[in-house]
Backbone as CSV, one residue per row, in Angstrom:
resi,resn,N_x,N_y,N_z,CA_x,CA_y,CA_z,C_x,C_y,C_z
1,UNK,0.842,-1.184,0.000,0.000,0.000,0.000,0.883,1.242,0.000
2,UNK,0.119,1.929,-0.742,1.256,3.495,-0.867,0.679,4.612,0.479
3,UNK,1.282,5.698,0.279,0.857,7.175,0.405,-0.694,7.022,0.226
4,UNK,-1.435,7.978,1.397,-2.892,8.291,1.057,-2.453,9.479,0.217
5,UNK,-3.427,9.847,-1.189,-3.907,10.623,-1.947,-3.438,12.188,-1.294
6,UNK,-2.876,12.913,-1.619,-2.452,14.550,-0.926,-3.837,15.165,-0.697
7,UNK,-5.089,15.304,-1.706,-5.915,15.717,-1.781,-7.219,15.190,-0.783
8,UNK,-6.711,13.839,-0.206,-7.893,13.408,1.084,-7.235,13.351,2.348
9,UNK,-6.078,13.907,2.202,-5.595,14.129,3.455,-6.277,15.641,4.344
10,UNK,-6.474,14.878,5.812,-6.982,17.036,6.100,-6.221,18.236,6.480
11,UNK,-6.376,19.098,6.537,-5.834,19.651,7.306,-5.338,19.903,8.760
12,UNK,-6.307,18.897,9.557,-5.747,18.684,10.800,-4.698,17.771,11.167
13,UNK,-4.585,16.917,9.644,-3.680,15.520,10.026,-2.085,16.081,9.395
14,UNK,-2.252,17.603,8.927,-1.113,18.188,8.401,-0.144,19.298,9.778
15,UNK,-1.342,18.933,10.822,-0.893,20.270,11.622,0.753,20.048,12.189
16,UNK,1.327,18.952,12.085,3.066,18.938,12.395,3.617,19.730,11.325
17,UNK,3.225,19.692,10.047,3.833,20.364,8.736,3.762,21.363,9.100
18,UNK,2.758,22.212,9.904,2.682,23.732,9.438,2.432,24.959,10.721
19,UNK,3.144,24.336,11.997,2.280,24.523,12.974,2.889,26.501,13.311
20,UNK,3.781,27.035,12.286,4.028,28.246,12.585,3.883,29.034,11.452
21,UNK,4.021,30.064,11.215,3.487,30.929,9.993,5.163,30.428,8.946
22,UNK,6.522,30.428,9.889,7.792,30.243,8.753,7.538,28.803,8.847
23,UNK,7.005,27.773,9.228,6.480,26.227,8.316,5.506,26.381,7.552
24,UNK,4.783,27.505,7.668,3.680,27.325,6.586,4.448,27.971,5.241
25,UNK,4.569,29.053,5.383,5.655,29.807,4.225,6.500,29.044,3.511
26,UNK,7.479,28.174,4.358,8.674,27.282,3.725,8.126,26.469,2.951
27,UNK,6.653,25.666,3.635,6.101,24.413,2.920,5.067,24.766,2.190
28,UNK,5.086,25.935,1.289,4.170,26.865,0.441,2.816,26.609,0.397
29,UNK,2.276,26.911,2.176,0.671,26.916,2.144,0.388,28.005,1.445
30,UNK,-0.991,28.043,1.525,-1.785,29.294,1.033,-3.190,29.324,2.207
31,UNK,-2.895,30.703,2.555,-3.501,31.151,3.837,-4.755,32.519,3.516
32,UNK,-5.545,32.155,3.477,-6.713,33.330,3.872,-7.184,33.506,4.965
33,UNK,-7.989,34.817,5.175,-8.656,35.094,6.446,-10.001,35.774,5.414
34,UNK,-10.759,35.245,6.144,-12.394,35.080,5.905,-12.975,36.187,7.264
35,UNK,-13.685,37.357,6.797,-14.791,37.867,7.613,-16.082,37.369,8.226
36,UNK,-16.498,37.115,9.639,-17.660,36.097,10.025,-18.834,37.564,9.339
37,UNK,-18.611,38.743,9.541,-19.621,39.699,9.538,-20.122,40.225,7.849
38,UNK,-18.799,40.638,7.671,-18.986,41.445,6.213,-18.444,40.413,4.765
39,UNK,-17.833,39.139,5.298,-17.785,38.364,4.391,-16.620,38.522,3.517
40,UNK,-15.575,40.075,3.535,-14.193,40.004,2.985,-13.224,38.674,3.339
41,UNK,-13.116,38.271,2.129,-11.542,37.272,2.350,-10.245,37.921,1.554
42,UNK,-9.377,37.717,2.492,-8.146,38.106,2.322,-7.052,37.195,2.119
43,UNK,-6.262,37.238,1.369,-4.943,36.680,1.155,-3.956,37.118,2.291
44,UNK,-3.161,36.151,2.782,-2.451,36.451,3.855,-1.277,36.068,3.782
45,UNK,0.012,37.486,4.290,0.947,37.175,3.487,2.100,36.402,5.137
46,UNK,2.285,35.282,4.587,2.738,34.896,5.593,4.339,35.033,6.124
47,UNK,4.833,35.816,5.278,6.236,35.726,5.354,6.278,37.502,6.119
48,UNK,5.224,38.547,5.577,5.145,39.517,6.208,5.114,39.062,7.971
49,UNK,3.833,38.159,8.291,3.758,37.586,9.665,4.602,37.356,9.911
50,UNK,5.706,36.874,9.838,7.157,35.907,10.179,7.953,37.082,10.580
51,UNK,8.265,38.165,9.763,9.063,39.342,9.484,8.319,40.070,10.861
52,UNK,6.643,40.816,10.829,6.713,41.458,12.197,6.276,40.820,13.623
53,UNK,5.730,39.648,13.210,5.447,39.215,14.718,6.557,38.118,14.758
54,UNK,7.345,37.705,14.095,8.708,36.818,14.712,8.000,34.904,14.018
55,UNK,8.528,34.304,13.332,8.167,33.302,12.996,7.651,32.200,13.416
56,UNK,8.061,32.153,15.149,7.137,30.970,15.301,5.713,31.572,15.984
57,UNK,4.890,32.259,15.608,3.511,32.888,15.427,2.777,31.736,14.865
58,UNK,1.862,31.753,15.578,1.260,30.248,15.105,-0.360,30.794,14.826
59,UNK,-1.305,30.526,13.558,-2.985,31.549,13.188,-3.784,30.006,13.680
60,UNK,-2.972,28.578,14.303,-4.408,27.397,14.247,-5.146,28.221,15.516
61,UNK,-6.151,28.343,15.582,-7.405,28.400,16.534,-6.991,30.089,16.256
62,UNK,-6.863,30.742,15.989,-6.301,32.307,16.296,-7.662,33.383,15.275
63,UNK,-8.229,34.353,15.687,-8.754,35.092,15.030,-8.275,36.579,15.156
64,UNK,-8.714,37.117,14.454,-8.229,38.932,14.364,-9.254,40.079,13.790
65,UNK,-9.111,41.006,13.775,-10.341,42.073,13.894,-10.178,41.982,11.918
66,UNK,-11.236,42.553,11.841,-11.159,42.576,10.211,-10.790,43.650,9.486
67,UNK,-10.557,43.975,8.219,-9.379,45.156,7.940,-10.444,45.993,7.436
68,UNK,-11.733,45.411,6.817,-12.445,46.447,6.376,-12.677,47.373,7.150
69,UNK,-12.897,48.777,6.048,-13.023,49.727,6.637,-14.503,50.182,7.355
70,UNK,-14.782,50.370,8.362,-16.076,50.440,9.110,-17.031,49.245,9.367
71,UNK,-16.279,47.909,9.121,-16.349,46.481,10.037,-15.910,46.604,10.913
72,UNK,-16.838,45.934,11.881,-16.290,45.806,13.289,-16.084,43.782,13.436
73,UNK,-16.020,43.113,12.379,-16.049,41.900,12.556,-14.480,41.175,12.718
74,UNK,-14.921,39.938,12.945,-14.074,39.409,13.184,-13.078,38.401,12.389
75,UNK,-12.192,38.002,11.892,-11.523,37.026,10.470,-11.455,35.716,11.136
76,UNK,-11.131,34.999,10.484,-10.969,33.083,11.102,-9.922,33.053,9.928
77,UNK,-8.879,32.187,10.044,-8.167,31.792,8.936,-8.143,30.479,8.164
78,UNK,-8.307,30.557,7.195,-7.816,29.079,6.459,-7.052,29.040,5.435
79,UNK,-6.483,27.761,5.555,-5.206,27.431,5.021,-5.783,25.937,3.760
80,UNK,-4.800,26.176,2.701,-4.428,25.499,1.992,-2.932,24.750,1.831
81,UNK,-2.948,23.416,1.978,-1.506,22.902,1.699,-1.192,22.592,0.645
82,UNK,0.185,22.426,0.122,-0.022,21.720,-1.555,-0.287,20.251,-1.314
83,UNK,-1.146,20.298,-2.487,-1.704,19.222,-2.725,-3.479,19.199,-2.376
84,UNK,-3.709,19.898,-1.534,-5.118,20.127,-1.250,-5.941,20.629,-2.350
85,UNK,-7.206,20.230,-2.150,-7.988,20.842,-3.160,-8.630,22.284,-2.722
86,UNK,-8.811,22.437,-1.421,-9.405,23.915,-0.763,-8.805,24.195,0.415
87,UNK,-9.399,25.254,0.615,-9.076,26.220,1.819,-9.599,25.078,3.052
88,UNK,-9.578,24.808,4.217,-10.182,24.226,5.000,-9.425,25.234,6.525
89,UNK,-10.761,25.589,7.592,-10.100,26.084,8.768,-9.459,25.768,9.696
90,UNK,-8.422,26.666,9.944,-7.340,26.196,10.809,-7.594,26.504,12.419
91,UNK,-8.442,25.048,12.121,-8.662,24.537,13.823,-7.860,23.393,14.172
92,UNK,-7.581,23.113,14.983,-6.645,21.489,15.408,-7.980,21.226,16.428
93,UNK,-9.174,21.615,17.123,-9.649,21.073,17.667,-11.313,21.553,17.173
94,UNK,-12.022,20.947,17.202,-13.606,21.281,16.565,-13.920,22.104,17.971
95,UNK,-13.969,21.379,19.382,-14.956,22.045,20.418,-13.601,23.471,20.534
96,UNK,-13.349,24.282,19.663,-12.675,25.780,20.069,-13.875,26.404,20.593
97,UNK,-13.724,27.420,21.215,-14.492,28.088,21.235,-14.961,29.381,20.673
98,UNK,-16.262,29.743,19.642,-16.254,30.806,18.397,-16.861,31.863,19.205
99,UNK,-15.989,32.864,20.078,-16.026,34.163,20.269,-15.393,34.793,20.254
100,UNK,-15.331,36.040,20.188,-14.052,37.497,19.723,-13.228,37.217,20.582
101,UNK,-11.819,37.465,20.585,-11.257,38.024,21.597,-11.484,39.091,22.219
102,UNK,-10.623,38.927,23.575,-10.947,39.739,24.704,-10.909,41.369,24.240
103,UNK,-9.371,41.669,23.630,-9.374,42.845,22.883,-10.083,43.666,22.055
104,UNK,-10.463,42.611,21.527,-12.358,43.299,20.674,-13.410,44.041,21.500
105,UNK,-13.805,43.077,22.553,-14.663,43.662,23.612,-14.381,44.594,24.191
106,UNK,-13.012,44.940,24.915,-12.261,46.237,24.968,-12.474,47.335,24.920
107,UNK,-12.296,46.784,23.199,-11.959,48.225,22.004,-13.407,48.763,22.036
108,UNK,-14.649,48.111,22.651,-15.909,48.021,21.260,-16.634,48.498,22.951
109,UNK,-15.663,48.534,24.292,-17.108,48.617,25.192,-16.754,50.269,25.147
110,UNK,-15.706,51.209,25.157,-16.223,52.535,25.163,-16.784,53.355,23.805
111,UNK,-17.256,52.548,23.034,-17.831,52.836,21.657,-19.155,53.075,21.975
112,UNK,-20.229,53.974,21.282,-21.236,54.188,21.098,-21.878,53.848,19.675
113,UNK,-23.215,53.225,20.012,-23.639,52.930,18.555,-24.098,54.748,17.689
114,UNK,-23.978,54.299,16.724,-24.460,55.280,15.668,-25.884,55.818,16.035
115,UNK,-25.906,57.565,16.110,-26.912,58.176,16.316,-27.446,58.602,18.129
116,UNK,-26.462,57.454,18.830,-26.546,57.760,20.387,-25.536,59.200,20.752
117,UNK,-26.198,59.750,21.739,-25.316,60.786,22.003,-24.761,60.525,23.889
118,UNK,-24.263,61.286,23.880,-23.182,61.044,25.418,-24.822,60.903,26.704
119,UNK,-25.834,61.562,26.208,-26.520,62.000,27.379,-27.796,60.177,27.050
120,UNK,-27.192,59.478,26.169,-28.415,58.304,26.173,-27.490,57.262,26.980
């Protein structure tokens, strides 16, 4: 019996290959970040990641605020390996848990919604 197929392999059974942004780079994934709110996906450049947050930066379970302008949502990332046929998300565990980070809430509790003034 050979090698299973590159293309039915998952992405969770790849997570030793790729578990930092310079293993994902070296082993030429392809990385997006997907908006839960406004639905922008982005190309993500992973070698920039490596360069300012330091290479072993790791995006499995990791989310981030979204770049659009006047979104307040949140991105999820997924990754492609070679050989894959799609993007699939970079979770290593299903029960994560899907809420913002703490920093979001933060940023977002001395905010006022649109049209409120200081005295509502």
């Amino acid at each position: 019996m050979g090698a299973p197929n590159p293309d039915r392999v998952s992405l969770r059974a790849r997570y030793g290959q790729g578990r930092t942004v310079a293993e994902m780079a070296r082993a030429g994934w392809e990385v997006i970040s997907c908006c839960e709110r406004c639905g922008l996906m982005m190309r993500v450049d992973l070698k920039l990641i490596a360069f300012v947050r330091g290479p072993n930066v790791s995006l499995w379970n990791r989310k981030a605020r979204c770049r659009r302008l006047l979104c307040h949502g949140v991105v999820t990332f997924h990754a492609k390996a070679p050989g894959m046929p799609g993007h699939e998300p970079l979770t290593i565990d299903p029960r994560v848990r899907d809420d913002r980070p703490s920093w979001v809430e933060r940023r977002l509790a001395g905010r006022r919604g649109a049209g409120q003034s200081e005295a509502d």
